[in-house]
C-alpha positions in Angstrom: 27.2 12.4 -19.0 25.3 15.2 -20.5 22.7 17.1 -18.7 19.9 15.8 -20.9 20.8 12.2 -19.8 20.8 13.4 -16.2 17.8 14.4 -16.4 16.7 11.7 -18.3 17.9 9.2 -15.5 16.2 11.3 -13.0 13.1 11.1 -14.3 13.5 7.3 -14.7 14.7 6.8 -11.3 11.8 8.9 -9.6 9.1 7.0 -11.8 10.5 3.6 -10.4 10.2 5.5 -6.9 6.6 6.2 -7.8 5.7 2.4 -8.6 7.7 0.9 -5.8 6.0 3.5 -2.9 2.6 2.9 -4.6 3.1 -0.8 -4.2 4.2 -0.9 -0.9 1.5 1.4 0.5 -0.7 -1.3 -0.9 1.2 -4.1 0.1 1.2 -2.1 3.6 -2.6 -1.4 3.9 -3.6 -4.8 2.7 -1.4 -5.8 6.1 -3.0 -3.6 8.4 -6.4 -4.7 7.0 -5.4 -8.6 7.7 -4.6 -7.5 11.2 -0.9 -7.1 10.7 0.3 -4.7 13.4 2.4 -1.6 12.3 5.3 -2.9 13.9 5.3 -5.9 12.5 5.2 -4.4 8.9 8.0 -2.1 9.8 9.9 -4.9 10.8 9.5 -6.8 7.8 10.3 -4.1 5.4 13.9 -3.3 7.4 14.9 -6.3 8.9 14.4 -8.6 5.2 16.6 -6.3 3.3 19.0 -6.3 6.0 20.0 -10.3 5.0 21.4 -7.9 2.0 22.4 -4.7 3.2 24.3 -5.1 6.2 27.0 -8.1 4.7 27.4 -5.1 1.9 27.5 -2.5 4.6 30.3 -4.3 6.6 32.3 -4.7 3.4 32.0 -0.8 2.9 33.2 -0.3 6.5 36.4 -2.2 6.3 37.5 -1.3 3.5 37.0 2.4 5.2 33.7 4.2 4.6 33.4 7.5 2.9 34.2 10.7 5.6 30.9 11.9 4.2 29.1 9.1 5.1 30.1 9.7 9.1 28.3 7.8 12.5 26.8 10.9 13.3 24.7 11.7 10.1 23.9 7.9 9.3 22.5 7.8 12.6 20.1 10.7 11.6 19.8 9.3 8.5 18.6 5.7 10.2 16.6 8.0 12.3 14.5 9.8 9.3 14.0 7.3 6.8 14.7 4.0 9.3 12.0 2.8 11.4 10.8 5.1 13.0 9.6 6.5 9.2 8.3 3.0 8.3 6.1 3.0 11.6 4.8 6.7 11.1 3.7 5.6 7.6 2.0 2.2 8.1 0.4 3.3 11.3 -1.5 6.0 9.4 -3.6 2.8 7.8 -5.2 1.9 10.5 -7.0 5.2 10.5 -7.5 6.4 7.1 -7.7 5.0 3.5 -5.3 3.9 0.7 -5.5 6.7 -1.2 -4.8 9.3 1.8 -1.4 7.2 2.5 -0.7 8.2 -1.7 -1.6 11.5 -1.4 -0.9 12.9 2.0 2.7 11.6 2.2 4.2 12.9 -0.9 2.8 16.1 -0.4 4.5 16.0 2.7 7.5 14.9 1.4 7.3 17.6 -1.4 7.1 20.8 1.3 9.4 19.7 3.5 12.0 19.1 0.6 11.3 22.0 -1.3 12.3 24.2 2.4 15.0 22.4 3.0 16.4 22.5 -0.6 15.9 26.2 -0.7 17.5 26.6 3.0 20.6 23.8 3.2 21.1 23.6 -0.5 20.3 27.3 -1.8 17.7 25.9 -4.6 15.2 28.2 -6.3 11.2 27.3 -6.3 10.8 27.8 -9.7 7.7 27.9 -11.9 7.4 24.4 -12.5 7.7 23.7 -9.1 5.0 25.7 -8.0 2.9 24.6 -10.8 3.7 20.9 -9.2 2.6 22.3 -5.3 -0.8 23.7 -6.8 -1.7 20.4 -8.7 -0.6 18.2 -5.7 -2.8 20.8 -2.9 -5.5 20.7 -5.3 -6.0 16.9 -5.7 -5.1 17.1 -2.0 -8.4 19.5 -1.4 -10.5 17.3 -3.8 -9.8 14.1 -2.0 -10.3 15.0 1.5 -13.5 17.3 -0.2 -15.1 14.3 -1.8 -14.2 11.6 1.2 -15.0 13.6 3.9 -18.4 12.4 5.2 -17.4 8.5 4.6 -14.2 8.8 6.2 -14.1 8.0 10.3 -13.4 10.1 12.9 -10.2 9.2 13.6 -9.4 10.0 9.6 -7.3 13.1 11.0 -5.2 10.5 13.2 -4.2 8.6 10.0 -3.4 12.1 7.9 -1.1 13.1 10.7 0.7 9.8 10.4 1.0 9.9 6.4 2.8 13.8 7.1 5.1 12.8 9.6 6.3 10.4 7.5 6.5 12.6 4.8 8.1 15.1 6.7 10.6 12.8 7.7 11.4 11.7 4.0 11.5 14.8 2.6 14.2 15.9 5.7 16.2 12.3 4.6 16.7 13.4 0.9 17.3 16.9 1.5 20.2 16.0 3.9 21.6 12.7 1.8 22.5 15.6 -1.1 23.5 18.4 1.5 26.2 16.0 2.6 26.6 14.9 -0.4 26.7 10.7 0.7 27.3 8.2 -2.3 24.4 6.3 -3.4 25.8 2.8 -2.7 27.3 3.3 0.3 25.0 5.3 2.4 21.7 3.1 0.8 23.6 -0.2 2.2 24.7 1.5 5.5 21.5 3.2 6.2 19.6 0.1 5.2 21.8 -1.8 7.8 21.7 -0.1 10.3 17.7 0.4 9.9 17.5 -3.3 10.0 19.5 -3.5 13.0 17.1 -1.1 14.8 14.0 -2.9 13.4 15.1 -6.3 14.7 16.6 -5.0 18.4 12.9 -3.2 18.1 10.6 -5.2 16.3 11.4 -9.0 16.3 9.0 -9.6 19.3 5.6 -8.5 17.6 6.7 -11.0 14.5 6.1 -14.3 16.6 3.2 -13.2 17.7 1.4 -12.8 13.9 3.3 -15.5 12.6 -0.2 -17.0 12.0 -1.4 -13.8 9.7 1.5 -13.8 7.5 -0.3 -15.3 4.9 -2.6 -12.8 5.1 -0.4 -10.1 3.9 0.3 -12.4 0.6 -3.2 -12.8 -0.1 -4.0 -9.2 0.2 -6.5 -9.1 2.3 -8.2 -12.6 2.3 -8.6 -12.6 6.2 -11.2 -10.2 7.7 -10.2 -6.4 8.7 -9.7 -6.2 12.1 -9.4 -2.3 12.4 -7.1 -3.1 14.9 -4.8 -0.4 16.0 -1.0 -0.6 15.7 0.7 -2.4 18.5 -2.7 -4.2 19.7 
């Protein structure tokens, strides 16, 4: 494959990225709005693609999985973009608005990356990189600038949420090409063991909003609650 199609793919791959974060933040806020707890929502988003990822996973383990791919750094892996991400990232919506979750996390997730690229895997800011850090820190500037006096007191609470998360992200990716995991393999053994974690975790809170479910797929038709995560 030539290096134009690589880059090509890349791009491809990180604009389906873009959509399907975009539509679960939505998904996610419309949740928290209905009065969906965080961990709730974090259960549902690991433990449902478990039903897939863990029969996969188990194949990949007998038949012997990659050395790269060792218990050690999946269960970092699982720890950075498993549950504990999914709950940093939802939590944030019970404290601040949509488009903080949109912005505020992939900022998050570009710093954190960027360090890590340039100290684990030796990469170069270059000029279209930086160009890419102004324009995000700008709109960054311009949103909170503009919001500001509408947004609660607790808005901070939710931004601190929306970085951890990105933080944590941005630490997953860096360290998924510094050890240089397969794509299959470490997205179905990650995924499994995140859904592991989320049910041993998580199952408890879903039978008590069984009731608001339907909330979540009508986007909001039931009344924000404001509630916080976990109450």
């Amino acid at each position: 494959m030539t290096a134009s199609k690589n880059i090509s793919t890349g791009l491809m791959m990180a604009v389906l990225t873009v959509l399907c974060w975009a539509s679960y933040n939505v998904a996610a806020k419309s949740g928290i709005d209905a009065g969906m707890s965080a961990e709730t929502l974090t259960f549902l988003r690991f433990a449902v693609p478990g039903i897939i990822a863990i029969p996969i996973a188990t194949k990949i383990c007998l038949r012997g999985a990659p050395s790269s791919a060792s218990l050690p750094r999946l269960l970092v892996l699982v720890c950075l973009g498993g549950p504990l991400f999914g709950m940093a990232g939802v939590s944030g919506y019970a404290f601040a608005p949509l488009s903080h979750g949109l912005l505020f996390a992939p900022v998050a997730v570009f710093v954190s990356a960027s360090f890590l690229g340039g100290l684990l895997l030796k990469e170069k800011m270059g000029m279209s990189r930086l160009m890419g850090a102004l324009i995000m820190f700008a709109g960054l500037a311009v949103l909170v600038g503009f919001q500001l006096s509408g947004l609660s007191q607790d808005w901070w609470r939710g931004a601190a949420c929306f970085i951890a998360a990105g933080v944590m992200w941005g630490s997953y990716t860096a360290l998924i090409k510094r050890w240089d995991i397969p794509m299959l393999e470490g997205t179905a053994l990650v995924a499994a063991g995140s859904a592991i974690v989320a049910i041993l975790l998580f199952q408890g809170c879903v039978a008590g909003h069984r009731g608001r479910l339907q909330a979540i797929s009508g986007f909001g038709s039931a009344q924000p609650r404001g509630r916080a995560p976990g109450h």
